[in-house]
NUTORVO-660771 format. One record per residue (C-alpha): residue number from 1; x, y, z; residue in three letters. Coordinates in Angstrom, 3 decimals, padded with zeros to 6 digits, always signed. Example, Ala and Ser with C-alpha at 12.3 -4.5 7.8 and 13.67 -1.06 7.14 Angstrom:
<nodes>
<num->1; X->+012.300; Y->-004.500; Z->+007.800; residuo->ALA>
<num->2; X->+013.670; Y->-001.060; Z->+007.140; residuo->SER>
</nodes>
This chain:
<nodes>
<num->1; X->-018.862; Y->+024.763; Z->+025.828; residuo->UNK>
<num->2; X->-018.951; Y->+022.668; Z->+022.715; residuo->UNK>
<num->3; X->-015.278; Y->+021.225; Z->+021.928; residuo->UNK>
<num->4; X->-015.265; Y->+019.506; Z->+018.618; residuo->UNK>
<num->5; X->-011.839; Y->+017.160; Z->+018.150; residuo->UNK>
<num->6; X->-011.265; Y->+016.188; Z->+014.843; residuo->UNK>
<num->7; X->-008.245; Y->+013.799; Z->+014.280; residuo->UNK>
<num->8; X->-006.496; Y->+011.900; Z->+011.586; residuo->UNK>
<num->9; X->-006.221; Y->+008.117; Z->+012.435; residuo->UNK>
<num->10; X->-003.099; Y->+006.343; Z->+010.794; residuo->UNK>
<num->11; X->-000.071; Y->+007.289; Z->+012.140; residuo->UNK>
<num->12; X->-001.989; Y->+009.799; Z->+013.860; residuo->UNK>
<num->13; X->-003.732; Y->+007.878; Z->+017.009; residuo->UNK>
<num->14; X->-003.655; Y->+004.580; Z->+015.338; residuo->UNK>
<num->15; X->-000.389; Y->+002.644; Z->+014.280; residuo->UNK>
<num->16; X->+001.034; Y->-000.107; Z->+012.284; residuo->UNK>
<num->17; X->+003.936; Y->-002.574; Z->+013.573; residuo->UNK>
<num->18; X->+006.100; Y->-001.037; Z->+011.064; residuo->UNK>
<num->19; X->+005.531; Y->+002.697; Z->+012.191; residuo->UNK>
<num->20; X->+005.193; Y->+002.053; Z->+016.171; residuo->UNK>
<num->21; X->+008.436; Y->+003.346; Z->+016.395; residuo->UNK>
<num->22; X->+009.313; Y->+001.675; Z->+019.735; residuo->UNK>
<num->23; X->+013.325; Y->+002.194; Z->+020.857; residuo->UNK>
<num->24; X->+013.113; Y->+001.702; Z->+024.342; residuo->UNK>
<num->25; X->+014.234; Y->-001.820; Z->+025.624; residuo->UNK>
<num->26; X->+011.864; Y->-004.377; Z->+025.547; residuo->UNK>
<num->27; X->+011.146; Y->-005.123; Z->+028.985; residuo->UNK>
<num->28; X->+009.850; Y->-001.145; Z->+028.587; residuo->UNK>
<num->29; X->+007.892; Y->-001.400; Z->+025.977; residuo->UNK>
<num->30; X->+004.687; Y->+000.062; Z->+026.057; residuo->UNK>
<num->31; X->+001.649; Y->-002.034; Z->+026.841; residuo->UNK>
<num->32; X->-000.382; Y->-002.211; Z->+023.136; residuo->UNK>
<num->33; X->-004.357; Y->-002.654; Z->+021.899; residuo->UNK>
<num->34; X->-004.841; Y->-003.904; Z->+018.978; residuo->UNK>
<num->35; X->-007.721; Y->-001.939; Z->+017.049; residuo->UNK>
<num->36; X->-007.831; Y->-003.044; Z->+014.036; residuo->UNK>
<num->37; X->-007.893; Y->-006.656; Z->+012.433; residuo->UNK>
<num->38; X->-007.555; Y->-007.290; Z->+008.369; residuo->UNK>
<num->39; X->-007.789; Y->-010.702; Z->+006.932; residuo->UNK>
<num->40; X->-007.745; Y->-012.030; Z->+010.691; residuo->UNK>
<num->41; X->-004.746; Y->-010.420; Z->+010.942; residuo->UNK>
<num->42; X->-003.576; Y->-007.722; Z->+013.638; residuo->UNK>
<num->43; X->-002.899; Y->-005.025; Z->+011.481; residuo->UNK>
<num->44; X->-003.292; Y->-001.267; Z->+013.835; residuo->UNK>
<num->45; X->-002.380; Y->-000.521; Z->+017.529; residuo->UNK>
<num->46; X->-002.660; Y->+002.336; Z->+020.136; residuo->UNK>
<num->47; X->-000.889; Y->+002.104; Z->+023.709; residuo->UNK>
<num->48; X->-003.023; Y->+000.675; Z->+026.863; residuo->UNK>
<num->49; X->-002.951; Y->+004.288; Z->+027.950; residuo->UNK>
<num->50; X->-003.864; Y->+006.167; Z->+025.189; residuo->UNK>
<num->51; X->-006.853; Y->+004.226; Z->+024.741; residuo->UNK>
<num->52; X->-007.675; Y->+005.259; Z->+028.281; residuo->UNK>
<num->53; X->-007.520; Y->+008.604; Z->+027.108; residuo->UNK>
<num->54; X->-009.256; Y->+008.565; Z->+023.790; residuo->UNK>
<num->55; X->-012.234; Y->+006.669; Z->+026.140; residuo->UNK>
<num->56; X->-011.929; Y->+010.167; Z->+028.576; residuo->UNK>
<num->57; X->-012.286; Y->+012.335; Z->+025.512; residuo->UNK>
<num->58; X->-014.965; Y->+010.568; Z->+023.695; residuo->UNK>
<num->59; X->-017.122; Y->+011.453; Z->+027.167; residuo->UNK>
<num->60; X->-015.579; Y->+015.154; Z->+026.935; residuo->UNK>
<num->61; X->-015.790; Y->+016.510; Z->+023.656; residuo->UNK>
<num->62; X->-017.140; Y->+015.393; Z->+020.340; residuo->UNK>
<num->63; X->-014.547; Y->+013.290; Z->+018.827; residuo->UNK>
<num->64; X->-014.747; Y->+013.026; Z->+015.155; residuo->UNK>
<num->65; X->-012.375; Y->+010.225; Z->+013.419; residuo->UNK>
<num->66; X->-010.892; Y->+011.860; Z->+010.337; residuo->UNK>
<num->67; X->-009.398; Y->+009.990; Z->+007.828; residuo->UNK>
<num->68; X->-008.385; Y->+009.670; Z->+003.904; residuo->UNK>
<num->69; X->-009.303; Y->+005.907; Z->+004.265; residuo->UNK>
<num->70; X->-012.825; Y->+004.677; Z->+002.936; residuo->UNK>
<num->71; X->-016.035; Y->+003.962; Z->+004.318; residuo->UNK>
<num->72; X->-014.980; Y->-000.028; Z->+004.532; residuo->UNK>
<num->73; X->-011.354; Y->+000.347; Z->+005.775; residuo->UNK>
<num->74; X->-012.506; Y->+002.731; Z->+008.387; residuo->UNK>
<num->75; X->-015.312; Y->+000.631; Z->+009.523; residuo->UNK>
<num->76; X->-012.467; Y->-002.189; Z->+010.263; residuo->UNK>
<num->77; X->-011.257; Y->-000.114; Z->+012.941; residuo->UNK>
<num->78; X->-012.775; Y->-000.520; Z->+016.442; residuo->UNK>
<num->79; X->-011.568; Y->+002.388; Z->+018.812; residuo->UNK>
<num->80; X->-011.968; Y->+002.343; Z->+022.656; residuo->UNK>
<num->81; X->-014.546; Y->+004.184; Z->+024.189; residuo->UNK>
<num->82; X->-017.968; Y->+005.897; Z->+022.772; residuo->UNK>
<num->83; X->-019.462; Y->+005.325; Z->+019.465; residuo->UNK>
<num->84; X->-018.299; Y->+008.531; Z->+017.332; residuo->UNK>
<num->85; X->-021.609; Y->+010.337; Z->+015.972; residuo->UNK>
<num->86; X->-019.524; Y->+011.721; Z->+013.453; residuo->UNK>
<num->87; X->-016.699; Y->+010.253; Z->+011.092; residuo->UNK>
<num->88; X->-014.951; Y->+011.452; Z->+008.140; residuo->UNK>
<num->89; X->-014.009; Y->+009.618; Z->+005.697; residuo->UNK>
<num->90; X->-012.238; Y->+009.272; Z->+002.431; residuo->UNK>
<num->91; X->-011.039; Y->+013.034; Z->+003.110; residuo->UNK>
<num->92; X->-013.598; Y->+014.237; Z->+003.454; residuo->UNK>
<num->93; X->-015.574; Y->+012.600; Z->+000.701; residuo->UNK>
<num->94; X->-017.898; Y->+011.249; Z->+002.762; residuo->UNK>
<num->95; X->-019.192; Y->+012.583; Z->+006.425; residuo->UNK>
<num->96; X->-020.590; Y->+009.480; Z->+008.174; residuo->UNK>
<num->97; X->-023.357; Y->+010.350; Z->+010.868; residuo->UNK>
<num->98; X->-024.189; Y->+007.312; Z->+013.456; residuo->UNK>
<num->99; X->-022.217; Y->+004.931; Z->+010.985; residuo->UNK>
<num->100; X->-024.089; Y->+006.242; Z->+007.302; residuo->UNK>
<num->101; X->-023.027; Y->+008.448; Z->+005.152; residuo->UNK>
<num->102; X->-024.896; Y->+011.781; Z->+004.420; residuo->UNK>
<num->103; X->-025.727; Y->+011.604; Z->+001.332; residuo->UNK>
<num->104; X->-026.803; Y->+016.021; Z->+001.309; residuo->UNK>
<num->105; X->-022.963; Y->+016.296; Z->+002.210; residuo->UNK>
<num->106; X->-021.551; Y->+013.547; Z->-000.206; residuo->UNK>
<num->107; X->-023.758; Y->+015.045; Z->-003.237; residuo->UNK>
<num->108; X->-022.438; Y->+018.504; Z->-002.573; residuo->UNK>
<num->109; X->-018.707; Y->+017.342; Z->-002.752; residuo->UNK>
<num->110; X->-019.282; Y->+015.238; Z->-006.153; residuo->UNK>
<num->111; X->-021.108; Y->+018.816; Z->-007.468; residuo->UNK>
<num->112; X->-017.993; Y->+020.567; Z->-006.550; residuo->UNK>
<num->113; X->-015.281; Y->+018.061; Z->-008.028; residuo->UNK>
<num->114; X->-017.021; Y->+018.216; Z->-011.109; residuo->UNK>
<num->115; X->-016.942; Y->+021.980; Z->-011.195; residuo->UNK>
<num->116; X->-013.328; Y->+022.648; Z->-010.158; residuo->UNK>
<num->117; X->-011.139; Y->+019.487; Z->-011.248; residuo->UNK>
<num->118; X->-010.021; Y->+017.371; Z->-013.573; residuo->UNK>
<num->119; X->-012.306; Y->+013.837; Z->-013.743; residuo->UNK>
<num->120; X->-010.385; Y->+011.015; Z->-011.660; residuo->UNK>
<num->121; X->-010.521; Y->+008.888; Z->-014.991; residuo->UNK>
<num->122; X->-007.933; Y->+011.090; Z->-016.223; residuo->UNK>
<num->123; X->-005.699; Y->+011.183; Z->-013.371; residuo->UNK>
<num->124; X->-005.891; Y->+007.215; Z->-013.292; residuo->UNK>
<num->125; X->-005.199; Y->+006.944; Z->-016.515; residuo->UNK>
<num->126; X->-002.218; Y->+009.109; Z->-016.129; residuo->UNK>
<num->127; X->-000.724; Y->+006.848; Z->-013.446; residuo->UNK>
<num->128; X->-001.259; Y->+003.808; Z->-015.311; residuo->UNK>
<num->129; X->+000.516; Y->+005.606; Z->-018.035; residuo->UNK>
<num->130; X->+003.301; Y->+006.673; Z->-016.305; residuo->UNK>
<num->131; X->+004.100; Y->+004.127; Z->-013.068; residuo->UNK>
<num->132; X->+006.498; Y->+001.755; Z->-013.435; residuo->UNK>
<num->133; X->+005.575; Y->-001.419; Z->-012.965; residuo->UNK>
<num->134; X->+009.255; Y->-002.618; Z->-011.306; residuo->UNK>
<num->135; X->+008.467; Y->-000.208; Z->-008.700; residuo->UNK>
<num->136; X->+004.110; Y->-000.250; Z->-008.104; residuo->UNK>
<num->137; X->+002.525; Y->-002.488; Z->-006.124; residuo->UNK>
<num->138; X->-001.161; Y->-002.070; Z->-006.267; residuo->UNK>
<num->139; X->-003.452; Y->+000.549; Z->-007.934; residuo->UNK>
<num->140; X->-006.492; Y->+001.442; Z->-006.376; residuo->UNK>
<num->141; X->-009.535; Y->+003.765; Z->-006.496; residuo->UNK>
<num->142; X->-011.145; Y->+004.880; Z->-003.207; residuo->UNK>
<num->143; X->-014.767; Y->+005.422; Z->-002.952; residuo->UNK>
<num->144; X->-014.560; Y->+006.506; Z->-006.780; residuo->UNK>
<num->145; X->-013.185; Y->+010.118; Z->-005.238; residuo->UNK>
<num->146; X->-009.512; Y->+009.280; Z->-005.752; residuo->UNK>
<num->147; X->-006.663; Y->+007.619; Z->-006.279; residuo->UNK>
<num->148; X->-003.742; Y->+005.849; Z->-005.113; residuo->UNK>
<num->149; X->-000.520; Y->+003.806; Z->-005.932; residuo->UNK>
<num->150; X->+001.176; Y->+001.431; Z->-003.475; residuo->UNK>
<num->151; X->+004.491; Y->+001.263; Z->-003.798; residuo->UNK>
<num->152; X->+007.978; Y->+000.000; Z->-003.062; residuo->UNK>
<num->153; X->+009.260; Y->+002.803; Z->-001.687; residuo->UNK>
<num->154; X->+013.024; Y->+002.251; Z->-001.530; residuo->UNK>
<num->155; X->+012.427; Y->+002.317; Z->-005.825; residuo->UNK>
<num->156; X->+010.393; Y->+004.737; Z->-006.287; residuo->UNK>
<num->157; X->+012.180; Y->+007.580; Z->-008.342; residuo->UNK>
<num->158; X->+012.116; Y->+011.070; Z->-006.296; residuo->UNK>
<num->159; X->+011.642; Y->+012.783; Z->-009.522; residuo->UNK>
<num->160; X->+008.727; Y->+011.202; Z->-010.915; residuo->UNK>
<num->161; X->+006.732; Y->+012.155; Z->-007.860; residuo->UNK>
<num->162; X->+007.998; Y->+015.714; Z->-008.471; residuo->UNK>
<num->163; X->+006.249; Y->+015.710; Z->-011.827; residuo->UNK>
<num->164; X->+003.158; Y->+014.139; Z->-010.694; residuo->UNK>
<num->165; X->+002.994; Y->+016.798; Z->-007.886; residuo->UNK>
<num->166; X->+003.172; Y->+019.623; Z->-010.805; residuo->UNK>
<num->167; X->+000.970; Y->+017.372; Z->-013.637; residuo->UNK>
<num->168; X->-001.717; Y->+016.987; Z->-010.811; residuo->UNK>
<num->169; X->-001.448; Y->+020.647; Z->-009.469; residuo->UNK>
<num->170; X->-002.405; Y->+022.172; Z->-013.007; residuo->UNK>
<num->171; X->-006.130; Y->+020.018; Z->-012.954; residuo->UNK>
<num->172; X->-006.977; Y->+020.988; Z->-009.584; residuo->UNK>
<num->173; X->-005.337; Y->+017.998; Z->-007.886; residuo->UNK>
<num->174; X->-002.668; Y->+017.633; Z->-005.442; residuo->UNK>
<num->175; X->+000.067; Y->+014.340; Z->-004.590; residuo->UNK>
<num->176; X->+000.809; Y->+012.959; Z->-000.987; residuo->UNK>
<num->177; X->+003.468; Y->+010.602; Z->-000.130; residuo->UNK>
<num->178; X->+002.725; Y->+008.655; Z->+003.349; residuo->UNK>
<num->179; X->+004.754; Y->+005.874; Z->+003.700; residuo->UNK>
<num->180; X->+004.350; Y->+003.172; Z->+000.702; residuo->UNK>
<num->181; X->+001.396; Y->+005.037; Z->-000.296; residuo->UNK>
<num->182; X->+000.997; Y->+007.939; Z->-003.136; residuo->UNK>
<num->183; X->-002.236; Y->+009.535; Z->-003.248; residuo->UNK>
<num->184; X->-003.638; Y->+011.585; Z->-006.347; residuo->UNK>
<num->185; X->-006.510; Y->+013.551; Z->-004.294; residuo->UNK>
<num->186; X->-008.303; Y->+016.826; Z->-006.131; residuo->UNK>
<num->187; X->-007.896; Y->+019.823; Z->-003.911; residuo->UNK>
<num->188; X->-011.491; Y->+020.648; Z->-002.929; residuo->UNK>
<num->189; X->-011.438; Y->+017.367; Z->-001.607; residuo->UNK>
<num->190; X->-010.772; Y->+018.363; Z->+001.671; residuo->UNK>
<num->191; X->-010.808; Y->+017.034; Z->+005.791; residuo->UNK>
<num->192; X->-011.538; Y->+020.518; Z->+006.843; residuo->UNK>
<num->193; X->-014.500; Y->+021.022; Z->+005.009; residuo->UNK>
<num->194; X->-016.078; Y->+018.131; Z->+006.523; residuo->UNK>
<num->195; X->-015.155; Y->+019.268; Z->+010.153; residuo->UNK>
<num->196; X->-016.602; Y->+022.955; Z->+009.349; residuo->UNK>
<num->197; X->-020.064; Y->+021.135; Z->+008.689; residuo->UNK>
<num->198; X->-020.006; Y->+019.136; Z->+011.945; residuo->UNK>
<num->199; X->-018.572; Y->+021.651; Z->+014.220; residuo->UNK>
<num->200; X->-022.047; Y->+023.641; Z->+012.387; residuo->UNK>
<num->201; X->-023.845; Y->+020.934; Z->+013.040; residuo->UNK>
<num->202; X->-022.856; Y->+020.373; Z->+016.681; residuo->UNK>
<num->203; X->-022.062; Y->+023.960; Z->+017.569; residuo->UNK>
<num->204; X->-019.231; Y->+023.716; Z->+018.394; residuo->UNK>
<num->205; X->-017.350; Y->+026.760; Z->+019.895; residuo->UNK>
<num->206; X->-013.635; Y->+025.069; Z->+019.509; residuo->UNK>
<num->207; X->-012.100; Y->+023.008; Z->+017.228; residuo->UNK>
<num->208; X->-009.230; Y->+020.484; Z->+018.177; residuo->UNK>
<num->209; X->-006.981; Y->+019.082; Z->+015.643; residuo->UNK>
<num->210; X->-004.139; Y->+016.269; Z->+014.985; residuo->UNK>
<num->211; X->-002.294; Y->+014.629; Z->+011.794; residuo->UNK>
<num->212; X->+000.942; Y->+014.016; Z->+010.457; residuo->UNK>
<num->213; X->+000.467; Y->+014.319; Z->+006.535; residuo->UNK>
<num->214; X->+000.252; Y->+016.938; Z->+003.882; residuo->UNK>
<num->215; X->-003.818; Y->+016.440; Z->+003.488; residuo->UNK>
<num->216; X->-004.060; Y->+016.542; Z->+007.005; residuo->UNK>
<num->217; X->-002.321; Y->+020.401; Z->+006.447; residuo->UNK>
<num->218; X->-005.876; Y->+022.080; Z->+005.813; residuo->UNK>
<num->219; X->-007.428; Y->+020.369; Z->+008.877; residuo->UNK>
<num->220; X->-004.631; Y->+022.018; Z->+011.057; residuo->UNK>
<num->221; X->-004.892; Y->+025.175; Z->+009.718; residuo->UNK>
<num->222; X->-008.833; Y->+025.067; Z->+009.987; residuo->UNK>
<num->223; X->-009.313; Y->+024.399; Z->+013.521; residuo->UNK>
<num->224; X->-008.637; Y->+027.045; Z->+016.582; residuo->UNK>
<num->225; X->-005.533; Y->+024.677; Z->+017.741; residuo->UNK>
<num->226; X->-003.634; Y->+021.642; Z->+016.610; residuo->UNK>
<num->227; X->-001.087; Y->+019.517; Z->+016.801; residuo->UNK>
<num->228; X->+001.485; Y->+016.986; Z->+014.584; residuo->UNK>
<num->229; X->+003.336; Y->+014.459; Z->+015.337; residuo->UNK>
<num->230; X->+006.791; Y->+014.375; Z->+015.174; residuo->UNK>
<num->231; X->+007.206; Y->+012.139; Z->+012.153; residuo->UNK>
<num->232; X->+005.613; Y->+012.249; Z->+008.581; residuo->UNK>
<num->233; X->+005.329; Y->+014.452; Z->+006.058; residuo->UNK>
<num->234; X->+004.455; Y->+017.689; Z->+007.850; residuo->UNK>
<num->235; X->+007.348; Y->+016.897; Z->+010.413; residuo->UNK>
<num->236; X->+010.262; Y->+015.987; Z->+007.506; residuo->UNK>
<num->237; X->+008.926; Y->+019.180; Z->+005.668; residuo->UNK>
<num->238; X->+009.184; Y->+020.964; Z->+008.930; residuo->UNK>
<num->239; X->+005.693; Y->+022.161; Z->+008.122; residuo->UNK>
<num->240; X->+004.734; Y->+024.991; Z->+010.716; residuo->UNK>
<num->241; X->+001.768; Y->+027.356; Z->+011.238; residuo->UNK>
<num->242; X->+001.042; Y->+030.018; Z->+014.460; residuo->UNK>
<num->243; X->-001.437; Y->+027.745; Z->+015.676; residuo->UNK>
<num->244; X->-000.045; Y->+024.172; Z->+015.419; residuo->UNK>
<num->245; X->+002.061; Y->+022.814; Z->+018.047; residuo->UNK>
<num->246; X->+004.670; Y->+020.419; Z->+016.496; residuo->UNK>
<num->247; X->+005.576; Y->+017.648; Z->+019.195; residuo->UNK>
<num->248; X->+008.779; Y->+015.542; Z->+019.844; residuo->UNK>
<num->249; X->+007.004; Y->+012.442; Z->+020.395; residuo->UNK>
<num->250; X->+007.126; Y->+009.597; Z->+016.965; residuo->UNK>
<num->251; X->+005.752; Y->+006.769; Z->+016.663; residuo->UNK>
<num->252; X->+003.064; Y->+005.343; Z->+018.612; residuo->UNK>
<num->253; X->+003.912; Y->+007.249; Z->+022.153; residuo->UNK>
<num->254; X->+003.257; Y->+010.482; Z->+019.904; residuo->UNK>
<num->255; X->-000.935; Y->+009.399; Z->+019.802; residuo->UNK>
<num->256; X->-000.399; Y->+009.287; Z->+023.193; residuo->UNK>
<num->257; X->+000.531; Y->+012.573; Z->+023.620; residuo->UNK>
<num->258; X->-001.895; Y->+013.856; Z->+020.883; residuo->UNK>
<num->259; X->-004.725; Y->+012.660; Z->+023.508; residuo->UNK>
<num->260; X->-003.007; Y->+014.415; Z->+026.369; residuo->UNK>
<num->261; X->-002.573; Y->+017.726; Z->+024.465; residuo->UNK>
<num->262; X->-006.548; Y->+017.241; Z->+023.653; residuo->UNK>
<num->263; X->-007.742; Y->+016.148; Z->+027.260; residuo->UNK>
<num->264; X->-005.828; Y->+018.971; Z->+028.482; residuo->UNK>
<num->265; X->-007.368; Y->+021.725; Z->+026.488; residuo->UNK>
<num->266; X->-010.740; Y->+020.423; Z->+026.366; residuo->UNK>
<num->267; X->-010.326; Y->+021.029; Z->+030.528; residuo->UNK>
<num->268; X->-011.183; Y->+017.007; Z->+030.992; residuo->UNK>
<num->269; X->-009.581; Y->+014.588; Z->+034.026; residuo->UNK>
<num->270; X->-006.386; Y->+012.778; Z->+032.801; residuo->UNK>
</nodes>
């Protein structure tokens, strides 16, 4: 049987020094691999043993990386074991095949942004408009599919976000809040979409799922089992759904787990 295992990355199975989440003493910390460098700088990290695991389920199952970053801040990352065939990027934006992006699959999802939301030049200018500068950090456009603000988070005023959420919602886009990070994304622009095509494309008979945010919400709900971490957005909203398993685990010992709960169902070795 074909077992198709689409996860989110970032905070997901990969993690930052500020979201590793590590309370046990020192002398008990976790062994770490770094697998990601940025400006020759360590910037992402998974546990000794989870990319043990990850190596065990990229033999096992197709393992599809799944992520809202772009084509060039995925292709930073270098995970343990197999090449992935498959990767998804910028939500779904783009479907990567053997490192390349499918341009069939990336033409269809401009066709249906165009059809069903409002153009990203508005929704820019709308959080140029509004953002206050005391408060953003960085404005950026990813892969000319989206957008996002970086922001000091301990600033940023509850409220606006509120009206963003309800300003985006009413031109067929929706907001995300992940750490210093809001993201305007329209809705068709989604991670599940993007798995449906491989999992046609591989024939896959299951689908395996992980994340921790709100756009990873569709990707849960799309596969035949998932799981989520138990920090982010899904966990503080205490997001649920019949079949997504909501774990203890935060931080980085939660990717951990995420490959367990995968190698287990898949039937693999551990």
């Amino acid at each position: 049987m074909t077992v198709l295992v689409a996860s989110d990355l970032d905070r997901t199975l990969i993690y930052s020094a500020a979201a590793l989440a590590l309370t046990m003493p020192d002398a008990r910390a976790p062994r770490l691999l770094c697998v990601e460098v940025h400006e020759s700088k360590p910037l992402s990290y998974m546990t000794e043993t989870a990319a043990g695991l990850l190596t065990e389920l990229g033999d096992a199952a197709v393992f599809v990386p799944t992520t809202t970053r772009t084509r060039k801040q995925y292709q930073r990352i270098n995970l343990p074991g197999p090449p992935p065939e498959f990767a998804i990027c910028a939500n779904g934006g783009h479907l990567l095949v053997d490192g390349e992006t499918d341009r069939d699959w990336h033409a269809r999802v401009l066709a249906r942004l165009a059809d069903e939301c409002a153009p990203l030049a508005e929704v820019q200018e709308h959080l140029l408009r509004t953002a206050d500068p005391v408060w953003v950090r960085k404005q950026r456009v990813a892969d000319d599919l989206f957008a996002y603000l970086v922001v000091e988070r301990e600033l940023l005023p509850e409220e606006w976000v509120k009206e963003l959420a309800v300003w985006a919602e009413n031109r067929g886009w929706t907001v995300s809040l992940q750490g210093r990070k809001i993201y305007a994304v329209p809705v068709p622009l989604t991670k599940s979409a993007a798995m449906r095509e491989v999992a046609r494309r591989t024939g896959a008979e299951l689908t395996l799922a992980a994340g921790d945010s709100l756009l990873d919400a569709d990707l849960l709900l799309a596969a035949d089992q998932s799981w989520r971490p138990g920090h982010g957005e899904l966990a503080d909203a205490n997001w649920s759904a019949p079949m997504v398993k909501a774990l203890p685990e935060r931080g980085v010992l939660a990717g951990e787990r995420i490959l367990r709960e995968f190698l287990h169902r898949v039937g693999a070795p551990r």
